[in-house]
C-alpha positions in Angstrom: -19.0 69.2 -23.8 -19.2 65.7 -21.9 -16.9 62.5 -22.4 -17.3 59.7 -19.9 -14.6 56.9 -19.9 -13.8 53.4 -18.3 -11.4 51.2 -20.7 -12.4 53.5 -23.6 -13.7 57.0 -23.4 -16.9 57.8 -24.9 -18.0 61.5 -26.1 -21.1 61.9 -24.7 -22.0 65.4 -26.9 -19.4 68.0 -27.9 -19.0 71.6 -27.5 -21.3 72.5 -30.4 -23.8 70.5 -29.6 -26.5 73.0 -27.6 -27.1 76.3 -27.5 -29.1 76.4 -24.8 -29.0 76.1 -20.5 -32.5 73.6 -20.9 -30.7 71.2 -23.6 -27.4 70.6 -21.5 -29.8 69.8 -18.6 -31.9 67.4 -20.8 -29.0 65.8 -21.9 -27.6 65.2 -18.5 -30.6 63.8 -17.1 -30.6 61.1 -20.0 -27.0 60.4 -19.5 -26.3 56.6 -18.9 -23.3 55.5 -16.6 -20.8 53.8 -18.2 -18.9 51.0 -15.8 -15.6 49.4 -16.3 -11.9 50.5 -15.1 -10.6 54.0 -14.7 -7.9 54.7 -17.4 -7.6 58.6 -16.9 -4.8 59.3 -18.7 -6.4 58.3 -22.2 -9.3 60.0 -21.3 -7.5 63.1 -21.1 -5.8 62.0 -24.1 -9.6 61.7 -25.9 -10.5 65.0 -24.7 -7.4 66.5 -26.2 -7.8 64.9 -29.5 -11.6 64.6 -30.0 -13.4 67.5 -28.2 -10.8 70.1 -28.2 -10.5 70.7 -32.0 -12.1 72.9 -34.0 -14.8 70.7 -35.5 -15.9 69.8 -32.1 -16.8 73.6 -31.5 -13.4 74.1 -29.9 -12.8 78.3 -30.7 -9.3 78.9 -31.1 -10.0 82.3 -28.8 -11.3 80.6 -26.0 -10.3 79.6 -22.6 -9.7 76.1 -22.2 -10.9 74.3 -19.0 -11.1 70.4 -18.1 -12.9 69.2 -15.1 -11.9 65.6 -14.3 -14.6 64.1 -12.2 -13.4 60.4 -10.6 -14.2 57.9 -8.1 -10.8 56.0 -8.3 -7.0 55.7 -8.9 -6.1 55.6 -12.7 -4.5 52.6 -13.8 -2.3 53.9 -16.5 -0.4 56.9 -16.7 -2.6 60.1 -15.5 0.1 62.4 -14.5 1.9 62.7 -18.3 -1.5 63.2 -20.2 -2.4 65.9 -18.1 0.9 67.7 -18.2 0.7 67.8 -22.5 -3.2 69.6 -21.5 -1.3 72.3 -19.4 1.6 72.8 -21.4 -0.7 74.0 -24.2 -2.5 76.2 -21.4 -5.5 74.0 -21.0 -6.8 74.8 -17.0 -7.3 71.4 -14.8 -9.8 71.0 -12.3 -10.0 67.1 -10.7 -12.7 66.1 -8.3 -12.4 63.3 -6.4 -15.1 60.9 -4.9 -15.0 57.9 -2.5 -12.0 56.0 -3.4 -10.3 59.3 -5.9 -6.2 59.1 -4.9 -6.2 62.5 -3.5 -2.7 62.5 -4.6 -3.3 61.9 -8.1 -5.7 64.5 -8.2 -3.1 67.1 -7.2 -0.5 65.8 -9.5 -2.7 66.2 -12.3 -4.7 69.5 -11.4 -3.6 72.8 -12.4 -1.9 75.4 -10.0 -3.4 76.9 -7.8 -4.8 73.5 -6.1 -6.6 75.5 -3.4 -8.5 76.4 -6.1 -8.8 73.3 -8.9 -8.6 70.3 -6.5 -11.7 69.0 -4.5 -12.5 65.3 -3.2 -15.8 64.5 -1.4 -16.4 60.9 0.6 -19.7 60.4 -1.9 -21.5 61.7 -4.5 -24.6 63.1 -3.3 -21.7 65.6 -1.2 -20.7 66.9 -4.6 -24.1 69.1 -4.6 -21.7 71.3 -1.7 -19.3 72.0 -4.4 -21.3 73.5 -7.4 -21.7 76.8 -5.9 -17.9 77.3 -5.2 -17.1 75.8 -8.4 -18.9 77.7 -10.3 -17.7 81.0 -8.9 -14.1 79.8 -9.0 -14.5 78.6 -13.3 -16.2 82.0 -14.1 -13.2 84.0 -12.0 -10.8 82.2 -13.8 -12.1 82.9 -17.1 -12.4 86.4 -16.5 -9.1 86.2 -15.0 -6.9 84.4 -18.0 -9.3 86.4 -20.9 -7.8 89.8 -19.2 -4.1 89.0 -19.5 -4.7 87.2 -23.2 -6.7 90.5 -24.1 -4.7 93.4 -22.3 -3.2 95.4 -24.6 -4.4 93.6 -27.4 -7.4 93.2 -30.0 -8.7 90.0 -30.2 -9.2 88.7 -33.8 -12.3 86.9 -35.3 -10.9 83.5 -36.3 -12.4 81.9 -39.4 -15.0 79.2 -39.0 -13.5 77.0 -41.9 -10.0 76.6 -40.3 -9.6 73.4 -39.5 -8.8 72.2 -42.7 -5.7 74.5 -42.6 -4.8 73.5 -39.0 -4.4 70.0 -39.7 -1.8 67.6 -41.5 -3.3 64.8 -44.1 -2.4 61.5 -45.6 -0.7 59.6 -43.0 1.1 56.8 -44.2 2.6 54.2 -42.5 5.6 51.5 -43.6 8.2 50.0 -43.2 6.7 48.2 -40.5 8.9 45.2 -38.8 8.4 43.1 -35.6 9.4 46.0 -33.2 9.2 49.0 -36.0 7.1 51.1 -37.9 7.8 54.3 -39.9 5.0 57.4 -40.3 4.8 60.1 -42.8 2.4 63.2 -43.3 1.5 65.8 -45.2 1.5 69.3 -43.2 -1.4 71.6 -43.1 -1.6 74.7 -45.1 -0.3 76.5 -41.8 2.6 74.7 -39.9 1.9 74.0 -36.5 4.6 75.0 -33.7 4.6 71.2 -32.4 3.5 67.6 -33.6 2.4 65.1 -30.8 2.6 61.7 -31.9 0.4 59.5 -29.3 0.4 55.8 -30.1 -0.4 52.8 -27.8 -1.9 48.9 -28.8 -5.6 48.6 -29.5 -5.8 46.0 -27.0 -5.1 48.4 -24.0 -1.8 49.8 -22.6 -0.5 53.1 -21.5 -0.2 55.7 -24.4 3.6 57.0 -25.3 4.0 60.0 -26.7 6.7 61.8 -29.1 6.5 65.2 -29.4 8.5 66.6 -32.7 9.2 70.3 -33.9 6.3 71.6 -35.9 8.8 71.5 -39.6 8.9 67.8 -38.8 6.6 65.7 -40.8 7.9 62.3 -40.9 8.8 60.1 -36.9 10.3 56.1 -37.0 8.5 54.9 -34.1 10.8 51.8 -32.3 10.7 49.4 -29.2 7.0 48.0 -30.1 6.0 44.7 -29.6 5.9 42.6 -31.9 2.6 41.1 -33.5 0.7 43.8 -32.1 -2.2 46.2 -33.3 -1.4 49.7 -32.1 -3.2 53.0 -32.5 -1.6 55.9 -33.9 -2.3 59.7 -33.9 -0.4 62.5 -34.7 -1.7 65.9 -33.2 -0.9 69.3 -35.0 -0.4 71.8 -32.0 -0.4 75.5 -32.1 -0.1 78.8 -29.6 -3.5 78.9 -28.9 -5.4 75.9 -30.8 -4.7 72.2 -31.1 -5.8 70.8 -34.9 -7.3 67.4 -35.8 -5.4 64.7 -35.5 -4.6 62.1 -38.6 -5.0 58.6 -37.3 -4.2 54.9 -38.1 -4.1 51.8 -37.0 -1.5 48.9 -38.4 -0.3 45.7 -36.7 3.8 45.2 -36.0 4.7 41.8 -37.6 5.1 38.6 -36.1 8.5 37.6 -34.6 10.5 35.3 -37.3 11.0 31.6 -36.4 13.7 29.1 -37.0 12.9 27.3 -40.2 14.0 23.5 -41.7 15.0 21.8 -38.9 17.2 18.8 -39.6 18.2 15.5 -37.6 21.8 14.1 -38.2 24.3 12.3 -36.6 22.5 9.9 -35.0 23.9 7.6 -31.6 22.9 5.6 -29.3 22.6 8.6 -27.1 23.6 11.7 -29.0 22.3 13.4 -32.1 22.9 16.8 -34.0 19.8 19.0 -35.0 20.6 22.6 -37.3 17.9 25.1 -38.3 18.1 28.0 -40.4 18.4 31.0 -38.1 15.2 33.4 -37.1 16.2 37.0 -38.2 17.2 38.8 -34.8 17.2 36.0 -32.3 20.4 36.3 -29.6 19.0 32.6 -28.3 17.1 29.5 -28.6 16.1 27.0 -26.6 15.6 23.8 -27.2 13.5 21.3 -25.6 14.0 17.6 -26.0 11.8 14.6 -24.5 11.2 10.9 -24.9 8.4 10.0 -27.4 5.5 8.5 -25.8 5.4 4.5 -26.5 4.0 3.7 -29.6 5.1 6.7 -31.2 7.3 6.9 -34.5 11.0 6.8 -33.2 
């Protein structure tokens, strides 16, 4: 499977989508660059929640591996996206190129970075890395499918499970300027953890809340106010995440002061009131001249 991101990542064709070495290579050479900024931690966030799920051709048996590939420094929050991919034993490799922040690629690679860390000065260099690569994926493979299998059977997993790996009906109220509240319904079989990813529309890092799996309900606080934000909530299991519910929905507007009125009027004094804006601590008031001409 292939995503490709700038602002907004882009799946580019999932796991499912060939079966064969010639098709992959067909659909590489018709790839199409996509330009813009380099927000890495939502693309990790993207892979997680849209080509690592069972409908994507994600199999709950298999190893999991992520190869970042990069030519710059991420401008939100790299480091915490990939940590929630390893924590649910998802492998990291990050390559760098040209301006990559070799750094960055360590922070967010998986142990051991002699092995899952590689940064080139440009890309026609990164043909010296697909022979090493390749050795070093298929090893690990072999590698983590002997410890999952030793001493064990492995059991076919059902085709159709998605439907029992993931939560329905999201629904979303009572929303204020700064507050909203989510509810779901949980899937058929209850997931060990929920993560609950939700960042504005517009562009900003992506926070996440990450609730006990016999949770089903999270009051999300600190937003800003009159703002659209994105919102998913990610079942996660031992060996599997599930599809996410999403939706979107805007925080309210901040309340203003209302009725202003004039009184006490002197020659160089006068008294204004308002009705108070629900949750203001101050106000400030401006005050100038009207321009000549002007109504007094």
């Amino acid at each position: 499977g292939l995503s490709q991101y700038s602002s907004d990542p882009r799946t580019e064709w999932d796991l499912s989508a060939y079966s064969t070495r010639e098709q992959v290579l067909e659909a590489v050479r018709n790839l199409r660059y996509k330009g813009g900024n380099t927000f890495t931690g939502l693309a990790l966030t993207h892979v997680l929640e849209q080509n690592l799920k069972p409908d994507a051709g994600a199999r709950l048996e298999a190893e999991k591996l992520v190869i970042l590939l990069t030519d710059g420094k991420s401008q939100d929050d790299a480091n915490l996206a990939a940590q929630t991919l390893k924590n649910l034993g998802i492998e990291i490799f990050a390559i760098g190129v040209k301006n990559a922040d070799e750094a960055e690629l360590r922070q967010v690679a998986s142990e051991p970075l002699e092995l899952t860390v590689y940064n080139v000065l440009d890309f026609p260099l990164l043909s010296s890395l697909v022979g090493k690569l390749t050795r070093v994926l298929c090893t690990r493979i072999k590698e983590r499918s002997h410890k999952e299998t030793a001493g064990s059977t492995v059991k076919d997993t059902p085709a159709n499970m998605g439907p029992q790996l993931s939560p329905t009906d999201l629904k979303i109220s009572a929303v204020t300027s700064k507050s909203m509240h989510l509810a779901w319904s949980p899937p058929l079989r209850p997931p060990k953890k929920y993560r609950v990813v939700y960042y504005p529309s517009k562009g900003g890092t992506p926070k996440e809340v990450v609730l006990e799996g016999a949770e089903s309900s999270l009051q999300l606080s600190n937003l800003t106010s009159h703002t659209e934000y994105l919102v998913s909530v990610i079942p996660v299991y031992d060996t599997a995440v599930g599809d996410g519910l999403r939706g979107v929905t805007s925080t309210l507007p901040l309340s203003s002061p209302r009725s202003l009125r004039v009184s006490e009027l002197s020659h160089n004094s006068l008294r204004l009131s308002w009705k108070a804006a629900q949750g203001a601590t101050h106000y400030l008031v401006l005050c100038s001249a009207a321009p000549d001409g002007a109504e007094d």
